[in-house]
ROBASE-619786 format. One record per residue: residue in one letter; x negated, y, z negated of N, C-alpha, C in turn; residue number from 1. Coordinates in steps of 0.2 Angstrom, whole numbers. Atoms other than C-alpha are relative to their C-alpha. Example, Ala and Ser with C-alpha at 12.3 -4.5 7.8 and 13.67 -1.06 7.14 Angstrom:
2
A; -4; -6; 0; -62; -22; -39; -4; 6; 0; 1
S; 4; -6; 1; -68; -5; -36; 4; 5; -3; 2
//
This chain:
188
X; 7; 1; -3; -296; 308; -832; 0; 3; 7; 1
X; -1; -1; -9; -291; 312; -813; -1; 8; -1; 2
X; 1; -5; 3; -290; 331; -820; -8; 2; -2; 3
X; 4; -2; 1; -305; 331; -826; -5; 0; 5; 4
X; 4; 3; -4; -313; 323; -812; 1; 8; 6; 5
X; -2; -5; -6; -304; 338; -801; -7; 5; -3; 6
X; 5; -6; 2; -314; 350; -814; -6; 0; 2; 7
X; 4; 2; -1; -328; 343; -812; -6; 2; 8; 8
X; 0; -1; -10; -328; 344; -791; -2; 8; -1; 9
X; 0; -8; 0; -323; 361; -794; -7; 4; -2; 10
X; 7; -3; 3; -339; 366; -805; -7; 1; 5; 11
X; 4; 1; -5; -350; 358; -794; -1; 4; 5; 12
X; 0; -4; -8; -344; 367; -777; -4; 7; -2; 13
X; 4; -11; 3; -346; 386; -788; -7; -1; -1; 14
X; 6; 3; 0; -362; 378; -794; -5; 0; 7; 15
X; 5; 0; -8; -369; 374; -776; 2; 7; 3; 16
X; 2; -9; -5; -363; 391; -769; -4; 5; -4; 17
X; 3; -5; 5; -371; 401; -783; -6; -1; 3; 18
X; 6; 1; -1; -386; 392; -779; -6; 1; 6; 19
X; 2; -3; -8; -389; 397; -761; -4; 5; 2; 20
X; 4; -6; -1; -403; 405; -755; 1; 3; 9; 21
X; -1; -3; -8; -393; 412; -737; 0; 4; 1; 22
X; -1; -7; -3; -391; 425; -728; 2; 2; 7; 23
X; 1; -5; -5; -388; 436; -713; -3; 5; 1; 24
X; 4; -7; -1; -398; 448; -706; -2; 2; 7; 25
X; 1; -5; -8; -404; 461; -691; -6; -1; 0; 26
X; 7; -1; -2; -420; 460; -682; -3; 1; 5; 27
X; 4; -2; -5; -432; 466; -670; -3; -5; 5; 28
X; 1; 5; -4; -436; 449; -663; 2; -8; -3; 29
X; -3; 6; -1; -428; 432; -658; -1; -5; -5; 30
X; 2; 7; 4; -439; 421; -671; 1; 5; -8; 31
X; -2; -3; 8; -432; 434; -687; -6; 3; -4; 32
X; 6; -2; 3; -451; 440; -690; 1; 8; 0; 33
X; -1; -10; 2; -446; 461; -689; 6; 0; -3; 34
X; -4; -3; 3; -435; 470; -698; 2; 7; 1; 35
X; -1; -6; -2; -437; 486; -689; -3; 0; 8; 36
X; -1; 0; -5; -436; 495; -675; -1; 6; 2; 37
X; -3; -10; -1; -442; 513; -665; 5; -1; 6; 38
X; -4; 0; -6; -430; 518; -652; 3; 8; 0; 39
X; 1; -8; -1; -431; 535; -644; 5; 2; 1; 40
X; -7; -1; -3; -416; 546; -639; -1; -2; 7; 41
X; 0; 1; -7; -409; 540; -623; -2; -6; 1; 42
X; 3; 5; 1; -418; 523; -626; 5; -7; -2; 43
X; -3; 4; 5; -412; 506; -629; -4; -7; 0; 44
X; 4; 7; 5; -419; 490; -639; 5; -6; 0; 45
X; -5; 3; 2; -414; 474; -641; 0; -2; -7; 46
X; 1; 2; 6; -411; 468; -659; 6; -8; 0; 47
X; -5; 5; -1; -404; 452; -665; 4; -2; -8; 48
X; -2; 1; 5; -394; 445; -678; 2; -7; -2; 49
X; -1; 6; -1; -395; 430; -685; -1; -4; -8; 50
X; 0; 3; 6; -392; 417; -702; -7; -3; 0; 51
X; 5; 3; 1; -404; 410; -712; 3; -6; -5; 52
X; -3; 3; 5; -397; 394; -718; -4; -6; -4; 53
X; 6; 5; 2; -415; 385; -724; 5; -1; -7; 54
X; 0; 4; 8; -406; 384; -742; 7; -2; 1; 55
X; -4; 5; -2; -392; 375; -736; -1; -7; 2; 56
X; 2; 5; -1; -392; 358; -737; 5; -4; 5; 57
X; -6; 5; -4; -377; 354; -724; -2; 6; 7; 58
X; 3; -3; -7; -378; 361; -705; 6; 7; -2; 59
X; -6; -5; -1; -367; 377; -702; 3; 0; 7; 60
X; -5; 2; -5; -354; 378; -692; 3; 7; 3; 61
X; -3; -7; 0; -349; 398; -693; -2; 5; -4; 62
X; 0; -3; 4; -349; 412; -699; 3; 8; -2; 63
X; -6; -8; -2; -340; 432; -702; -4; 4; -3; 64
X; 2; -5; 2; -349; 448; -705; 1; 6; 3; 65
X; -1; -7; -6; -349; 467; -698; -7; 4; -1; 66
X; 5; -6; -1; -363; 479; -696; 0; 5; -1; 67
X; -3; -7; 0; -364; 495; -702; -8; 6; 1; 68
X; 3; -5; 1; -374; 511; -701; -2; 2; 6; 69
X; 2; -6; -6; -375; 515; -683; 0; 8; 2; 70
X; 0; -9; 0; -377; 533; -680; 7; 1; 6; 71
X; -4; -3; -4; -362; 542; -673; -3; 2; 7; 72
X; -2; 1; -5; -362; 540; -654; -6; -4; 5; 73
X; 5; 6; -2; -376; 527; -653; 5; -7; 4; 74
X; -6; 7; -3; -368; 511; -644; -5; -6; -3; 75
X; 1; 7; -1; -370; 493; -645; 3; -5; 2; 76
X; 0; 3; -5; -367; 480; -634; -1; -9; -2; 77
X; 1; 8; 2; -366; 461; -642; 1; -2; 3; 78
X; 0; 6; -4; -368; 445; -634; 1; -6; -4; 79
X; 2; 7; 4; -365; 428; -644; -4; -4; 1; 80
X; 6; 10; -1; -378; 413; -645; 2; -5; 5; 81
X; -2; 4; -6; -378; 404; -631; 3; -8; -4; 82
X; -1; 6; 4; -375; 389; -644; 7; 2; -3; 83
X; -6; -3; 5; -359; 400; -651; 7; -4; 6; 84
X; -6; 1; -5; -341; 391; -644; 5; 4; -1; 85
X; -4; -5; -1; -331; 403; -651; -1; 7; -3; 86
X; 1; -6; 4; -332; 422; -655; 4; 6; 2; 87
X; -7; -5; 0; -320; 434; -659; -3; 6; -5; 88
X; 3; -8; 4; -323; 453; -663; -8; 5; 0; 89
X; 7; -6; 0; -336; 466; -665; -5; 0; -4; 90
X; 4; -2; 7; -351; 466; -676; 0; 6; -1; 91
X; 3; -9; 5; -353; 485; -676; 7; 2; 1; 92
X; -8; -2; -1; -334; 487; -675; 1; -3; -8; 93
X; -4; 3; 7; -322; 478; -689; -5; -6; -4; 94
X; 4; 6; 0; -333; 463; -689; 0; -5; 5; 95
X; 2; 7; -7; -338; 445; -680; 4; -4; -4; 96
X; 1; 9; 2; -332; 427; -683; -3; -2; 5; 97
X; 1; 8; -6; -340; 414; -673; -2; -5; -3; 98
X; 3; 6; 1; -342; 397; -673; -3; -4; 7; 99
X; 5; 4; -4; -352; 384; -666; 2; -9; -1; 100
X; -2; 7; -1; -348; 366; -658; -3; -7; -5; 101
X; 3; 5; 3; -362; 358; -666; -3; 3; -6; 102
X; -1; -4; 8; -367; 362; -685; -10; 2; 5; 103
X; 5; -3; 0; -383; 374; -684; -3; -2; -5; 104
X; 4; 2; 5; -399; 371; -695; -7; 5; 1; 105
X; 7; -2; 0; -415; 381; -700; 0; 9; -4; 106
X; 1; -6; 3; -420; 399; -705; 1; 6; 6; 107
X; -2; -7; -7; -418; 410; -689; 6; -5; 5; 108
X; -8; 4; -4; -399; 401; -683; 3; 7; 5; 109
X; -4; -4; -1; -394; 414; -670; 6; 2; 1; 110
X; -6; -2; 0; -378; 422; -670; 2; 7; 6; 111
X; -2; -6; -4; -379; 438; -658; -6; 1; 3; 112
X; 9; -5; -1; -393; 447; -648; 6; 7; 1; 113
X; -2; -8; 0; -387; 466; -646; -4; 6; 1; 114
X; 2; -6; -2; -392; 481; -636; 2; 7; -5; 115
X; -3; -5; 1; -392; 495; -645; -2; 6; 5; 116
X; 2; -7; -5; -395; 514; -635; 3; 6; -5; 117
X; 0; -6; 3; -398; 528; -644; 2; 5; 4; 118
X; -2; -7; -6; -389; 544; -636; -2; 6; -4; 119
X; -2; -4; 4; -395; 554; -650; -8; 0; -5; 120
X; 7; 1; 2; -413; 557; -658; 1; -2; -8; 121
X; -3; 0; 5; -410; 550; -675; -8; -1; -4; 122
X; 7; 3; 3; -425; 545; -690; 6; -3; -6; 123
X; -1; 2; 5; -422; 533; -705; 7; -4; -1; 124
X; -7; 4; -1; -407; 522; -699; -1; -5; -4; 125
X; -1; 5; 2; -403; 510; -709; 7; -6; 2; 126
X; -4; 3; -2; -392; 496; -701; 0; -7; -7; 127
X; -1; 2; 5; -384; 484; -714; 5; -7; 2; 128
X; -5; 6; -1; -373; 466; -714; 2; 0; -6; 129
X; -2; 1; 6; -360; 468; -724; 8; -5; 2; 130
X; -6; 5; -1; -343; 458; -725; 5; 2; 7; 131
X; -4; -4; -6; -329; 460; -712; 7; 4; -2; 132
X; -5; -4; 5; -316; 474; -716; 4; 0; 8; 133
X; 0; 3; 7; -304; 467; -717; -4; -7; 1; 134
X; 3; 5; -1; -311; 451; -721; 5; -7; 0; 135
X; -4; 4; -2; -302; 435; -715; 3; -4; -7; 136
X; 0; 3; 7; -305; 427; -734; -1; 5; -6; 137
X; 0; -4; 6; -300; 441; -746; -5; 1; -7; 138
X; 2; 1; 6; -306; 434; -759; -9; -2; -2; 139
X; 8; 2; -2; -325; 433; -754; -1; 7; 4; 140
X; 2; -7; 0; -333; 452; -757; -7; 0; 2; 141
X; 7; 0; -2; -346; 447; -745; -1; -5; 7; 142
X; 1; 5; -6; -354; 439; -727; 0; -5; 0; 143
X; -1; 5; 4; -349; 424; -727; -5; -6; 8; 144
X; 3; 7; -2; -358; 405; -719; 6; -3; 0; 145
X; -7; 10; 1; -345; 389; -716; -4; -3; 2; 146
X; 5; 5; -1; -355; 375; -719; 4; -8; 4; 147
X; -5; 7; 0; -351; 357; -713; -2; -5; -8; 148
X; -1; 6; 6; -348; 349; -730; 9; -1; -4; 149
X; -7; 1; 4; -333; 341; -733; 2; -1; -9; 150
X; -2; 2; 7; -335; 336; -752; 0; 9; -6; 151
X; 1; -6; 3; -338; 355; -755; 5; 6; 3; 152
X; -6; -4; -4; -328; 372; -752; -8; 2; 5; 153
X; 5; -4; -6; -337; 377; -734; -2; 6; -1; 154
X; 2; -7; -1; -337; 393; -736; -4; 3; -7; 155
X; 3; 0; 3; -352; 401; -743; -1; 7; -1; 156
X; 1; -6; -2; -355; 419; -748; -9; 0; -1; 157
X; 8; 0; -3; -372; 423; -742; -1; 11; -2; 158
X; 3; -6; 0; -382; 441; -745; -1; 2; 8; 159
X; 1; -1; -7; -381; 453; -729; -8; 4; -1; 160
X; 7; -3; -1; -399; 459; -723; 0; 7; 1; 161
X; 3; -5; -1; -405; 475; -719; -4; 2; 4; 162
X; 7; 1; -6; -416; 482; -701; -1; 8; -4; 163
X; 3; -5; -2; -425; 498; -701; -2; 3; 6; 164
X; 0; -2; -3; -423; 509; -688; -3; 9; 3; 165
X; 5; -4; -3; -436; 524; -681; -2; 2; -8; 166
X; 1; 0; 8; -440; 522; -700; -9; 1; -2; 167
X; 5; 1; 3; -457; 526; -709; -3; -4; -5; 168
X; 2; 4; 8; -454; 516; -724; -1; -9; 5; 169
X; 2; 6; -5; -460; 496; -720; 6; -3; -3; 170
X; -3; 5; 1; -448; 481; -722; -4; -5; 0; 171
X; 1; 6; 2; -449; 464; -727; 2; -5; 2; 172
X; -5; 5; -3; -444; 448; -720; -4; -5; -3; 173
X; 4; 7; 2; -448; 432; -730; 1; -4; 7; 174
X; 1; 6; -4; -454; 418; -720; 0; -3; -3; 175
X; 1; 3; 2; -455; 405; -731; 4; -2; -6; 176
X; -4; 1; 7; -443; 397; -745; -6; -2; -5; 177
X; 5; 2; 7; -453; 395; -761; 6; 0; -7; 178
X; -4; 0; 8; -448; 387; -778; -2; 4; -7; 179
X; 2; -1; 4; -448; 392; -793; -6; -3; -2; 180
X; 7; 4; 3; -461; 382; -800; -7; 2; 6; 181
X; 6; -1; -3; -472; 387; -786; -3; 8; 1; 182
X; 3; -8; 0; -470; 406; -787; -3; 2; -8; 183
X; 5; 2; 8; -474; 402; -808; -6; 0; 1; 184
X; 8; 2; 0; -490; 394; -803; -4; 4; 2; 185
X; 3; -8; -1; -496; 411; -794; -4; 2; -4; 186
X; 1; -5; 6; -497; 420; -810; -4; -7; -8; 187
X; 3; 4; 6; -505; 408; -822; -9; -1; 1; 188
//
């Protein structure tokens, strides 16, 4: 019975991490409402990067990603969360870890603010959150969340975001979680 009872747990946790509507992502401004960005040569912006852990039901505590897609010999210049106690590594480099003393909550949880400076006149950058190469937990082919849940595994793989950079095309930023049942109801 104790056996089963492990099973059990275990299903559960899979269960809850499938479930998750998280994430990571890059943005034009502090409250996570852009997604894009102009930035002339010789110019520089800031952009930020930061969790969205509304479908999480326990606080967060941390998390590991890296950034990719900067144009060769563009720079950027990260700063961690004034709320961050520890941070190690590079977002537009190998990757980041940080964590935080006290568990974080909400939909725009900041993790970095970040100058970039363009040396270079570019169009249609796409900046990306992907995993950390390498990634500190092998086994998780993806940005990762640590929640504060002890009955569960913390660690949650989340989908990395996407900015738009001196871009034509528009981007997206959900503001609002919505259920199933209520994006149903739309269409009927």
């Amino acid at each position: 019975m104790r056996n089963v009872g492990i099973l059990v747990m275990s299903i559960a946790s899979f269960a809850f991490q499938d479930s998750l509507a998280a994430s990571i992502g890059l943005y034009g401004s502090s409250d996570c409402s852009t997604c894009s960005v102009m930035l002339p040569a010789g110019g520089s912006t800031q952009i930020y990067i930061a969790a969205d852990g509304s479908g999480i039901p326990y606080g967060i505590e941390g998390a590991e990603f890296r950034a990719t897609g900067l144009p060769v010999g563009w720079t950027a210049v990260s700063t961690p969360a004034p709320a961050a106690s520890v941070a190690i590594g590079d977002p537009f480099g190998s990757g980041a870890n940080i964590a935080f003393s006290f568990d974080q909550f909400g939909s725009c949880i900041a993790l970095y603010s970040v100058v970039i400076t363009a040396n270079s006149a570019e169009s249609e950058v796409r900046l990306r959150v992907e995993r950390a190469d390498p990634p500190s937990r092998p086994q998780y082919a993806c940005p990762l969340l640590v929640a504060n849940c002890p009955a569960c595994t913390p660690t949650i793989c989340v989908s990395g975001g996407e900015m738009l950079v001196n871009s034509t095309l528009g981007c997206t930023v959900a503001t609002e979680a919505v259920s199933w049942g209520a994006l149903k109801s739309l269409f009927r």
